[in-house]
MDTraj code that builds the backbone (N, CA, C; nanometers):
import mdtraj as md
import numpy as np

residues = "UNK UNK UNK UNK UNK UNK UNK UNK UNK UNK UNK UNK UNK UNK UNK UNK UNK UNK UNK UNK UNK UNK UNK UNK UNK UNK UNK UNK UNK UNK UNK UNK UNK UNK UNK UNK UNK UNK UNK UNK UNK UNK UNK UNK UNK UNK UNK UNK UNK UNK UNK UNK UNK UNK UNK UNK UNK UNK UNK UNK UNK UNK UNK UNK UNK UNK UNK UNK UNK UNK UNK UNK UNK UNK UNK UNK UNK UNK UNK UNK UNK UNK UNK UNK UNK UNK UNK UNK UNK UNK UNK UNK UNK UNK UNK UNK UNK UNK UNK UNK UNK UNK UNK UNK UNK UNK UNK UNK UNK UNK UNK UNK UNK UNK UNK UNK UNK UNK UNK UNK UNK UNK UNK UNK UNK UNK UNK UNK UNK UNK UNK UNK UNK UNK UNK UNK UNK UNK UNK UNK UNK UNK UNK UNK UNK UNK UNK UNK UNK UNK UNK UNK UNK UNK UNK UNK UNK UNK UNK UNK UNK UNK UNK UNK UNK UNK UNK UNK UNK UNK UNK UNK UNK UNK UNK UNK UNK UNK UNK UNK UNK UNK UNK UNK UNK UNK".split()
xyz = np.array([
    [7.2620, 0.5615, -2.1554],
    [7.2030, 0.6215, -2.0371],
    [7.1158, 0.5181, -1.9670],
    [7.1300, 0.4987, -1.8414],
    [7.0478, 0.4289, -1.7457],
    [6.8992, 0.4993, -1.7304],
    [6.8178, 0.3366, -1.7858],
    [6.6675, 0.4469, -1.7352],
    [6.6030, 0.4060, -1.6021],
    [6.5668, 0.4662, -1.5014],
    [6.4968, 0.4183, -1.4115],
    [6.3740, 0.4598, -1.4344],
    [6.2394, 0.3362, -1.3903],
    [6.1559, 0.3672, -1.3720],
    [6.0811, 0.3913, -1.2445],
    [5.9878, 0.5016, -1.1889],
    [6.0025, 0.5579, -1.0332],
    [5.8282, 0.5434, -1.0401],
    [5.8035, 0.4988, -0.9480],
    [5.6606, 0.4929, -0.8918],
    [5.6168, 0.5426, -0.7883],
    [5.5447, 0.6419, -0.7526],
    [5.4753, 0.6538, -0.6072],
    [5.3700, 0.5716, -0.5927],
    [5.3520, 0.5447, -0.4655],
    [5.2366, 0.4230, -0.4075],
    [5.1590, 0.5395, -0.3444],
    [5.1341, 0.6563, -0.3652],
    [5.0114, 0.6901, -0.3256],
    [4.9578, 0.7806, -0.4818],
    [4.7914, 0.8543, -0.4218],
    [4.7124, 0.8685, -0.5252],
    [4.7215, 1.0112, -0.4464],
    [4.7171, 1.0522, -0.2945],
    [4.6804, 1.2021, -0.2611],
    [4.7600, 1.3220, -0.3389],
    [4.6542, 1.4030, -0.4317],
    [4.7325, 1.5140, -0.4976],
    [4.8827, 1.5901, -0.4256],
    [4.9020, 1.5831, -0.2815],
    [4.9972, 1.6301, -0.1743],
    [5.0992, 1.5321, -0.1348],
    [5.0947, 1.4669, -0.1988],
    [5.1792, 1.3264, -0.1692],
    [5.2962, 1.3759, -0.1420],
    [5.3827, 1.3169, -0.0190],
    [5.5221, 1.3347, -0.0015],
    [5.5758, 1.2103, -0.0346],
    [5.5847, 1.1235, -0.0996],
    [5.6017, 1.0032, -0.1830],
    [5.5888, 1.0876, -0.2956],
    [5.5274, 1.1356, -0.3856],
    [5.4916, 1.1690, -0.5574],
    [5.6653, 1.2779, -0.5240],
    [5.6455, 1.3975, -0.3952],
    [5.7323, 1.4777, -0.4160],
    [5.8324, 1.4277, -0.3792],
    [5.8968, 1.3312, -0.3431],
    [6.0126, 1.2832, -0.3441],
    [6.0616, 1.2583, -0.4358],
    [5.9767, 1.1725, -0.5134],
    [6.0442, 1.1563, -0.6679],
    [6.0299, 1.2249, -0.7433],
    [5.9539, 1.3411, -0.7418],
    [6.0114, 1.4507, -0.8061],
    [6.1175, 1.5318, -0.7658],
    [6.1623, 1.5341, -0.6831],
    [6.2955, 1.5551, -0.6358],
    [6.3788, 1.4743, -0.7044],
    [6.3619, 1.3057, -0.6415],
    [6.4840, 1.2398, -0.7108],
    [6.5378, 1.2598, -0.8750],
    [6.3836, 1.3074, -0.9126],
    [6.3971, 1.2987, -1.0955],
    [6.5051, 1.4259, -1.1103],
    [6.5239, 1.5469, -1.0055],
    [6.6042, 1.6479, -1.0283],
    [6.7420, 1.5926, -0.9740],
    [6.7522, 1.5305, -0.8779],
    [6.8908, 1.4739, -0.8141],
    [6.9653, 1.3619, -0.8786],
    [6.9125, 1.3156, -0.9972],
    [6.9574, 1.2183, -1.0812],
    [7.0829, 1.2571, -1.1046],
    [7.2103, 1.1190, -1.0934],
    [7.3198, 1.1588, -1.1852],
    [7.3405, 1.1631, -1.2556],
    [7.4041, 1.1824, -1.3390],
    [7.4996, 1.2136, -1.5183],
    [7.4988, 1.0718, -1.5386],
    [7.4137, 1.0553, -1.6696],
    [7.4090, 0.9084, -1.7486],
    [7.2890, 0.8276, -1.7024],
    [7.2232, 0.8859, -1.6135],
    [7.1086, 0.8321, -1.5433],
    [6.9295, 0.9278, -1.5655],
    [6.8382, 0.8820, -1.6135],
    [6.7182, 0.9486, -1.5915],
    [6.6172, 0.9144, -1.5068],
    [6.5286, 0.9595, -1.4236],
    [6.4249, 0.8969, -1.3865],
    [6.3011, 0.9234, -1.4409],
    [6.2219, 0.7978, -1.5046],
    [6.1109, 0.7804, -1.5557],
    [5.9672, 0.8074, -1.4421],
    [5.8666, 0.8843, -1.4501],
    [5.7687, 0.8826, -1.3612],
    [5.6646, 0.7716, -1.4069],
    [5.6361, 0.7081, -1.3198],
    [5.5120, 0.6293, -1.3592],
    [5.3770, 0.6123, -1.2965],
    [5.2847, 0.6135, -1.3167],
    [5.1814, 0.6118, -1.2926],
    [5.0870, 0.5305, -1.2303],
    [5.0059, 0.5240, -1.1225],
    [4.9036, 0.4465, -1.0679],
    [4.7580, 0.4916, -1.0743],
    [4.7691, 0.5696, -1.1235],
    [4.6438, 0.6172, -1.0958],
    [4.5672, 0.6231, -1.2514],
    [4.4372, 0.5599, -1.2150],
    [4.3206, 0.4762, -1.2768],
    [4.3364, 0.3793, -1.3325],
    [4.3870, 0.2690, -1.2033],
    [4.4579, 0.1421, -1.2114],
    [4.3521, 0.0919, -1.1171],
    [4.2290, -0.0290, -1.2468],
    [4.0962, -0.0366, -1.1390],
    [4.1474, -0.1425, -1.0115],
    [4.0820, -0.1872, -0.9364],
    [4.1310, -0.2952, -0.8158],
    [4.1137, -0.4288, -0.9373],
    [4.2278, -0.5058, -0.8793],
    [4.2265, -0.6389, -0.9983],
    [4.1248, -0.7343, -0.9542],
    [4.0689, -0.7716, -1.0590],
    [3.9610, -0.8947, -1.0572],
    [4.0087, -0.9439, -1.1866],
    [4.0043, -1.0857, -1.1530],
    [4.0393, -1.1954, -1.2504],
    [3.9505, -1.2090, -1.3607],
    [3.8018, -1.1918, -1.3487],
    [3.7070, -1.1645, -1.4218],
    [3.7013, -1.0648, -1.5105],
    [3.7250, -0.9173, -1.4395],
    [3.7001, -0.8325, -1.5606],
    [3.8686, -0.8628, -1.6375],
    [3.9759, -0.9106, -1.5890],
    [4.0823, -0.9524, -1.7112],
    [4.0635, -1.0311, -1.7922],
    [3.9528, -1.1302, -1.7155],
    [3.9508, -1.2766, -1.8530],
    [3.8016, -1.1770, -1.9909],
    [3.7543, -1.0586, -1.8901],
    [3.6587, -1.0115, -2.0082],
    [3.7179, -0.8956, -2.0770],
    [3.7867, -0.7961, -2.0366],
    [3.8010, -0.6581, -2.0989],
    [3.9879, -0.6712, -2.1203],
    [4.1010, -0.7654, -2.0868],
    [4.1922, -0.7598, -2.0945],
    [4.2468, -0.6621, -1.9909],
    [4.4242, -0.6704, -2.0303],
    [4.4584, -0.5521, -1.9444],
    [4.3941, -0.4255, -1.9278],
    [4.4121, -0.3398, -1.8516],
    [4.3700, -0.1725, -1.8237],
    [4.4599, -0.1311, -1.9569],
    [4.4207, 0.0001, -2.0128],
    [4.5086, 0.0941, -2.1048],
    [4.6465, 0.1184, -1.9562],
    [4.6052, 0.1769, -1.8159],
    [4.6859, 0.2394, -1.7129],
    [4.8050, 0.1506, -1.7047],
    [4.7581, 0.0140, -1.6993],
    [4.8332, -0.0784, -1.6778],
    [4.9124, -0.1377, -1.7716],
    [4.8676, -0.1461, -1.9056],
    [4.9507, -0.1201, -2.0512],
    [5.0551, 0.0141, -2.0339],
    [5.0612, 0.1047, -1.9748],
    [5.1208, 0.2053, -2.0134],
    [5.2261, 0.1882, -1.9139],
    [5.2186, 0.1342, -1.8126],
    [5.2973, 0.0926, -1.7014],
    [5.3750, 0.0156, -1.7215],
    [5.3218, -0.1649, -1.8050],
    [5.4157, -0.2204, -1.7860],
    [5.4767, -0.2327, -1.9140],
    [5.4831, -0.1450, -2.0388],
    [5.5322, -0.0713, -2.1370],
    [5.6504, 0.0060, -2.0971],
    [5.6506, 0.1149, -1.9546],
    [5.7396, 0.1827, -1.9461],
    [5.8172, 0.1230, -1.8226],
    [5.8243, -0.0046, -1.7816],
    [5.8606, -0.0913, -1.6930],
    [5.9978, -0.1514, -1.7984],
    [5.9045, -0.1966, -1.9308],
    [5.9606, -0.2719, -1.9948],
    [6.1147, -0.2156, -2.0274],
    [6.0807, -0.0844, -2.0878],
    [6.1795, -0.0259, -2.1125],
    [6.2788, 0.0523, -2.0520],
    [6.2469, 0.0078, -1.9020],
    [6.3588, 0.0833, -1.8070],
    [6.4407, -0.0099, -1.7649],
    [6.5739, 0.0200, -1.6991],
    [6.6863, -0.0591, -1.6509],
    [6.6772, -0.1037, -1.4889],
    [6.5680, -0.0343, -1.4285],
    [6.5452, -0.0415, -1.2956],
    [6.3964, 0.0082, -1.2470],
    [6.3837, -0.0094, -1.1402],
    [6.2516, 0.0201, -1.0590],
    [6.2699, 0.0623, -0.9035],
    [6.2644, 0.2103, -0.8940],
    [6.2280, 0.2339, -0.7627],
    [6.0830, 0.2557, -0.7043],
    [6.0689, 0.1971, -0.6132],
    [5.9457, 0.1938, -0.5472],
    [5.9483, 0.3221, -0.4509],
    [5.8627, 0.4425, -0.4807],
    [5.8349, 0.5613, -0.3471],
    [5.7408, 0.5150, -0.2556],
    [5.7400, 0.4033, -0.1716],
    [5.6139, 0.3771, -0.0764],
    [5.5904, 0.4581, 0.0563],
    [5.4554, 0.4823, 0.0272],
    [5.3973, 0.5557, 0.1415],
    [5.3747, 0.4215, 0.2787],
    [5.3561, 0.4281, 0.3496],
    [5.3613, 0.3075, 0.4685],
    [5.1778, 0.3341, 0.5450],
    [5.0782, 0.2339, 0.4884],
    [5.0123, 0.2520, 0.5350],
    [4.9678, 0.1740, 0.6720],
    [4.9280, 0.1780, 0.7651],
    [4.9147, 0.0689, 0.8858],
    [5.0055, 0.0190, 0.9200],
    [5.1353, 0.0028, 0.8838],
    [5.2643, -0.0556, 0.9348],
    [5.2912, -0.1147, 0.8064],
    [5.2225, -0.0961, 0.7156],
    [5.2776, -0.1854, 0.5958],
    [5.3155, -0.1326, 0.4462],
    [5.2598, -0.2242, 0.3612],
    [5.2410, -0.1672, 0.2176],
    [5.0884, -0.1039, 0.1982],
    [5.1044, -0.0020, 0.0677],
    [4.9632, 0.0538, 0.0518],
    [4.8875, 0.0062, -0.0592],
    [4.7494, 0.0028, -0.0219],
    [4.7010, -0.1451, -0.0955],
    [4.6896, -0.0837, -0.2113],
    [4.6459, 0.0348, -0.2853],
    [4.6450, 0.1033, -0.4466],
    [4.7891, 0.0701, -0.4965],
    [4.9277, 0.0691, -0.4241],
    [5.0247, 0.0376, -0.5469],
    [5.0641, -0.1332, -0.4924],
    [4.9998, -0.2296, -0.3896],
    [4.9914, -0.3204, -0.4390],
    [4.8960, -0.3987, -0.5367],
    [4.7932, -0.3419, -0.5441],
    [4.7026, -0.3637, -0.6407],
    [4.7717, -0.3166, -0.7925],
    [4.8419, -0.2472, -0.8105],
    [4.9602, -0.1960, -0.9572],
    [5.0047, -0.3110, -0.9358],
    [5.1166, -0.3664, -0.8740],
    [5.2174, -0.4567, -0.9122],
    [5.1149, -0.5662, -0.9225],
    [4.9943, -0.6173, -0.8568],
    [4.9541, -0.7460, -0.9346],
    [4.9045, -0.6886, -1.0671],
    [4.8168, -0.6201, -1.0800],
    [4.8209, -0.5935, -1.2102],
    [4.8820, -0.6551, -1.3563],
    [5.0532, -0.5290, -1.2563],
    [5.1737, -0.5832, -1.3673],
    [5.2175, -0.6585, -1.3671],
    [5.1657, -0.7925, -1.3108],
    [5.2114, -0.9448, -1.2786],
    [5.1022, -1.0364, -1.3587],
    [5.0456, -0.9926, -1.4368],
    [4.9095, -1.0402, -1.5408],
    [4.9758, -1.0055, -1.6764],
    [4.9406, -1.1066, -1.7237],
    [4.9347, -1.2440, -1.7383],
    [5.0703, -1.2754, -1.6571],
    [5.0573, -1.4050, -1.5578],
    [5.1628, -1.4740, -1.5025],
    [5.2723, -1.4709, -1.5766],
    [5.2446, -1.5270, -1.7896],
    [5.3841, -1.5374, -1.8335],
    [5.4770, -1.3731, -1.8201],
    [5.4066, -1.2858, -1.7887],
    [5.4963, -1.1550, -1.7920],
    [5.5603, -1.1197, -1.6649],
    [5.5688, -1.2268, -1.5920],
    [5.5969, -1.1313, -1.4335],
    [5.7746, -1.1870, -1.5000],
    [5.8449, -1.3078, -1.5539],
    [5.9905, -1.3287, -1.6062],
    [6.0152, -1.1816, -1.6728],
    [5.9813, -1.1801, -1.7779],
    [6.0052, -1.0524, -1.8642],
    [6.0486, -0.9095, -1.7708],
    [5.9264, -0.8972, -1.7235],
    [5.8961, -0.7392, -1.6589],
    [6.0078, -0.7504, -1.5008],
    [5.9674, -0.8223, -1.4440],
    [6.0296, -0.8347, -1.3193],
    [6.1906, -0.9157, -1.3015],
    [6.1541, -1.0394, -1.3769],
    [6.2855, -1.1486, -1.3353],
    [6.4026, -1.0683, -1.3472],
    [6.4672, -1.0424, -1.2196],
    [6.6465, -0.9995, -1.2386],
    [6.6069, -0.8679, -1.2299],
    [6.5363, -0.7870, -1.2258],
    [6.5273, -0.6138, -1.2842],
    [6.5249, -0.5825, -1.1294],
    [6.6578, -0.4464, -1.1225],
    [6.7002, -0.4051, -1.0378],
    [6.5965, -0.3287, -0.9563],
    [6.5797, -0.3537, -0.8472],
    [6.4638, -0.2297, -0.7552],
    [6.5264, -0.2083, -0.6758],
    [6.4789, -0.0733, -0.6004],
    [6.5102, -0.0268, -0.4645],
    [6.3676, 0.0274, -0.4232],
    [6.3176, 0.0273, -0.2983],
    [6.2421, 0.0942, -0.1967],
    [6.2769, 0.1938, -0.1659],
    [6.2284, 0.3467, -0.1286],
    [6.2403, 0.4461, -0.0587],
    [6.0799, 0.4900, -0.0220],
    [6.1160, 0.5841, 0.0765],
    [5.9544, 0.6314, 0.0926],
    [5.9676, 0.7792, 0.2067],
    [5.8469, 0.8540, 0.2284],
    [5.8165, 0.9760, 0.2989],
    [5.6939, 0.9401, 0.4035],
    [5.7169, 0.9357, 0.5422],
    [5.6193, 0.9571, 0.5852],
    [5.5881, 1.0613, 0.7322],
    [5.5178, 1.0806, 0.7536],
    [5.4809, 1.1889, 0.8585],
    [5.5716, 1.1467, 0.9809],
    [5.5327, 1.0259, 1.0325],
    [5.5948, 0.9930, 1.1544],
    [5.7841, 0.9681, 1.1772],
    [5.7827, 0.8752, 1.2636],
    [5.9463, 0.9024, 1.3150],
    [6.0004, 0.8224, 1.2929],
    [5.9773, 0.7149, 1.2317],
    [6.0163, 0.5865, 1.1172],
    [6.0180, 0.5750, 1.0287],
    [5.9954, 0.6827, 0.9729],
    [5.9789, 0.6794, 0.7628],
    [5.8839, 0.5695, 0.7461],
    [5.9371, 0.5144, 0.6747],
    [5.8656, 0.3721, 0.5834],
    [5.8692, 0.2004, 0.6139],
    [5.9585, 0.2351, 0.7454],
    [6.1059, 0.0879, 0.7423],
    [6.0261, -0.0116, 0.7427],
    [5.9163, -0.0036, 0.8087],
    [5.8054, -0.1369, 0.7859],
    [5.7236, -0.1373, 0.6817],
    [5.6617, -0.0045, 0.5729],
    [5.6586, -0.0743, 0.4029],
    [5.7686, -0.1094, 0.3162],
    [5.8661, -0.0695, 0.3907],
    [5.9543, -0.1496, 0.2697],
    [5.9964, -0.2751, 0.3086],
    [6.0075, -0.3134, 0.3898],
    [6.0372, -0.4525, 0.4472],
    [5.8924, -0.5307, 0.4338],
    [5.7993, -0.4836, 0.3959],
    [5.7136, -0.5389, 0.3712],
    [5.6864, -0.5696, 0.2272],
    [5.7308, -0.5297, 0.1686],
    [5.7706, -0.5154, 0.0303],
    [5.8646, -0.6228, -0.0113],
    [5.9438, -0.6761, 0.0985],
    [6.0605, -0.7407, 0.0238],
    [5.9721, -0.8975, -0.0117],
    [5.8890, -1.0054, 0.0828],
    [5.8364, -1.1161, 0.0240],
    [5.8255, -1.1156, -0.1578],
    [5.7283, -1.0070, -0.1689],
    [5.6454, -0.9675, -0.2832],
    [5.7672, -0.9578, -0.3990],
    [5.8427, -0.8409, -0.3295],
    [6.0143, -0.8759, -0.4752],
    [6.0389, -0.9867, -0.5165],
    [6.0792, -1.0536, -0.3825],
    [6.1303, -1.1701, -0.4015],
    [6.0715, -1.2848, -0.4511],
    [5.9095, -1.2694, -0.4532],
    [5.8104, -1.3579, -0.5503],
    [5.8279, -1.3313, -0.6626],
    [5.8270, -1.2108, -0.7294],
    [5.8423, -1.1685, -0.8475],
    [5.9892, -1.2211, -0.9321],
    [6.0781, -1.1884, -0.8362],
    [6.1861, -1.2513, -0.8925],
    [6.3101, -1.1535, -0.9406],
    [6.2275, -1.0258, -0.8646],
    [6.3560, -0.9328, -0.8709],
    [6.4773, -0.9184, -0.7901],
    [6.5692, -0.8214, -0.8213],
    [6.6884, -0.8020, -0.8024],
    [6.6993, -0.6581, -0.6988],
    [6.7118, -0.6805, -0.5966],
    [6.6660, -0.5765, -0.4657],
    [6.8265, -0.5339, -0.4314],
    [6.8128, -0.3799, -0.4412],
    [6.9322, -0.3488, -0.4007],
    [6.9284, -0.2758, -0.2674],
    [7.0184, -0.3694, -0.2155],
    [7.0593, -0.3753, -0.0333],
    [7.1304, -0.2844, 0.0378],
    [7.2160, -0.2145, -0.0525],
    [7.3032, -0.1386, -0.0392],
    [7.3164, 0.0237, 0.0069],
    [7.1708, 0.0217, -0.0047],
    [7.1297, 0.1894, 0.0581],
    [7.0406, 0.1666, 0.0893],
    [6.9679, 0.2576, 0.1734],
    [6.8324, 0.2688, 0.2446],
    [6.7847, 0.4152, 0.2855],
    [6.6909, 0.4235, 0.2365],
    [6.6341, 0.5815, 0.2470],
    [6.4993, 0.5482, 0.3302],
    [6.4723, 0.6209, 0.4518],
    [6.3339, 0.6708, 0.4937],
    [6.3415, 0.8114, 0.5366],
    [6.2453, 0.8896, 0.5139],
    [6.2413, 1.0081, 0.5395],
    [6.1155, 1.0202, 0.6356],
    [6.2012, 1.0459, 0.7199],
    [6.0437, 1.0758, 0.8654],
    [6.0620, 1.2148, 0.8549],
    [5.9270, 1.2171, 0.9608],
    [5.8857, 1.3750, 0.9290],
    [5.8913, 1.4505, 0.7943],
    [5.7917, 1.3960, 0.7018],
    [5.8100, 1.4603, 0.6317],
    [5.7627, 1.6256, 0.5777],
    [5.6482, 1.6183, 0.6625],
    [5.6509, 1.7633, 0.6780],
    [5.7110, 1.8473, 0.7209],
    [5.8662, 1.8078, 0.7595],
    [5.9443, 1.9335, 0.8326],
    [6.0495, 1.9193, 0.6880],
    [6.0075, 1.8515, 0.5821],
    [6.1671, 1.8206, 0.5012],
    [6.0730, 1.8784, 0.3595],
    [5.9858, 1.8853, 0.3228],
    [5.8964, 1.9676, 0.2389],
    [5.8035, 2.0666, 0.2721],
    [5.8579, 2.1919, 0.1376],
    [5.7226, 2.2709, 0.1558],
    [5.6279, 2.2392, 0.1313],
    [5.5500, 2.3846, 0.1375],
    [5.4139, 2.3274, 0.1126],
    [5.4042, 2.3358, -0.0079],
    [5.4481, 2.4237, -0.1041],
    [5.4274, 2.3657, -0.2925],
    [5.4783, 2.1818, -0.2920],
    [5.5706, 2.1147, -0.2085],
    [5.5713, 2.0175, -0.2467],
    [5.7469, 1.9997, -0.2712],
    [5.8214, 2.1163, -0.2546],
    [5.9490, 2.0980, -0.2984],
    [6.0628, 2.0687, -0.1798],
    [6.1539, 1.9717, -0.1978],
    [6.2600, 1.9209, -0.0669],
    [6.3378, 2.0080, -0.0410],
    [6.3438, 2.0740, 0.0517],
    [6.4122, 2.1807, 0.1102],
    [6.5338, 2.1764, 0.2453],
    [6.5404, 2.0336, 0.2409],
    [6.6500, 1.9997, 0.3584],
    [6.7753, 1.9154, 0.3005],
    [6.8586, 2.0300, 0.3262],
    [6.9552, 1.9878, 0.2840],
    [7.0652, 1.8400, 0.2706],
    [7.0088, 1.8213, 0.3947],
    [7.0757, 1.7180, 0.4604],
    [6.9967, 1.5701, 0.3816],
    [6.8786, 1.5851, 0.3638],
    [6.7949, 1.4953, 0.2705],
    [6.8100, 1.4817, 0.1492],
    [6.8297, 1.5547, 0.0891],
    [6.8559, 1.6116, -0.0516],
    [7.0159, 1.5136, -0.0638],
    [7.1097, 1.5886, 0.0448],
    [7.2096, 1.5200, 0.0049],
    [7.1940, 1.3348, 0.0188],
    [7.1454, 1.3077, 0.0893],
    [7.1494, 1.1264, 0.1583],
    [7.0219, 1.0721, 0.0588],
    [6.9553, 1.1208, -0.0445],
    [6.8746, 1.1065, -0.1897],
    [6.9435, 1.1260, -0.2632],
    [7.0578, 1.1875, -0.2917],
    [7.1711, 1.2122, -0.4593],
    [7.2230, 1.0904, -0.3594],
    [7.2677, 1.0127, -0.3010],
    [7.3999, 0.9462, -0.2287],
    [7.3306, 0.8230, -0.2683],
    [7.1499, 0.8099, -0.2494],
    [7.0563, 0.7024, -0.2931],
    [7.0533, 0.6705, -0.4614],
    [7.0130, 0.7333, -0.5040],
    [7.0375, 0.7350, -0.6284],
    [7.1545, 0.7162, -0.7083],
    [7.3024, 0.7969, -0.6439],
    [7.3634, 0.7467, -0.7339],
    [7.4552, 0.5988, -0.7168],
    [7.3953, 0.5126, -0.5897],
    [7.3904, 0.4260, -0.5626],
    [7.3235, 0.2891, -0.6572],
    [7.2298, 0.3554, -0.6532],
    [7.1087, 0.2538, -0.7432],
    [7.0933, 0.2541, -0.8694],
    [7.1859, 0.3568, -0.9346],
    [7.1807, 0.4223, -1.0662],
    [7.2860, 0.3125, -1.1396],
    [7.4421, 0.3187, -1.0474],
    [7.5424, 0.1989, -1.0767],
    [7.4964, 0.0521, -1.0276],
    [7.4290, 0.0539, -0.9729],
    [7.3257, -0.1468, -0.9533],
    [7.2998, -0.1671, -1.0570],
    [7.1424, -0.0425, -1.0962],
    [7.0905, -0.0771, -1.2100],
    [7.2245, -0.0829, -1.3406],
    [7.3129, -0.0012, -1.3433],
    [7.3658, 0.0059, -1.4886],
    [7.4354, -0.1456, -1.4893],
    [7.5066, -0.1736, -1.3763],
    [7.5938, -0.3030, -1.3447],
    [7.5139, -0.4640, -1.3545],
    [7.3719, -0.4410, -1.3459],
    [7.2703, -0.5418, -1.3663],
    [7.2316, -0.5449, -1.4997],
    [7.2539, -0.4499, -1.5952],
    [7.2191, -0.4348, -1.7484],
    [7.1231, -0.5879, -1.7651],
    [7.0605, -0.5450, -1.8040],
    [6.9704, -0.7094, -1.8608],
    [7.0189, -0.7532, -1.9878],
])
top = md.Topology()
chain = top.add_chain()
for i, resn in enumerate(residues, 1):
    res = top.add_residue(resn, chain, resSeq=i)
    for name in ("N", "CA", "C"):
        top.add_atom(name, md.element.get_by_symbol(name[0]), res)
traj = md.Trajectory(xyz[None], top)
């Protein structure tokens, strides 16, 4: 079974980023799971408190369940036209110690998706996103592209995806990225 590991880049309890991938974790295909992972009480990185207190436990648990997945989708929220600085502050994190960014990152399949209010989805955090992959040294799959604008017309308010038409072009994402990741096997 293919494991993906799925991140939202935001922290708001209402997140339409968190509920996307909880969606995707239900739209997964056969032979495929999605892993949730966590950002939150992931302190802002300083080089100092790493050379004194070591990694975070948050950040141990992250790049633990990084380790053991076959892929990485990124749920980015698009803040200012860009990336949002709490889940770029995660990936440096999980780029500490330098020797782990080969291990964790080198070759490991990602994709971008994201939810946002307006009429562009994400297209400028995820393209903002790509330098940073490509420092790391991952393996970016090109081949689909998901933004979901308006996302308040495509979720309720518990948080659950209710448009059909989304739902379907997210199973079409996934089981896209599901055969990358399996076809990239490390």
């Amino acid at each position: 079974m293919v494991s993906i590991l799925g991140i939202s880049g935001s922290l708001r309890r209402g997140s339409y980023n968190s509920a996307l991938l909880r969606a995707a974790q239900a739209s997964m295909p056969d032979g495929a799971e999605l892993v949730e992972g966590s950002i939150a009480g992931i302190p802002l990185y300083n080089a100092d408190d790493e050379a004194e207190t070591g990694i975070p436990p948050a950040v141990q648990v992250l790049k633990r369940q990084l380790a053991e997945a076959d892929g990485l989708i990124l749920f980015t929220p698009e803040y200012n036209n860009s990336i949002p600085g709490v889940m770029k502050n995660a990936i440096d994190w999980l780029s500490r110690p330098a020797s782990d960014i080969g291990p964790l990152f080198g070759g490991r399949p990602i994709a971008t998706l994201g939810a946002s209010m307006g009429g562009f989805g994400t297209v400028l955090a995820q393209e903002a996103w790509l330098p940073v992959l490509r420092t790391l040294g991952t393996r970016p799959w090109f081949e689909g592209r998901m933004l979901v604008s308006r996302a308040q017309t495509v979720f309720d308010e518990a948080g659950e995806l209710n448009d059909l038409a989304t739902r379907d072009r997210l199973r079409a994402f996934l089981v896209g990225f599901s055969a990358f990741a399996t076809s990239q096997a490390r």
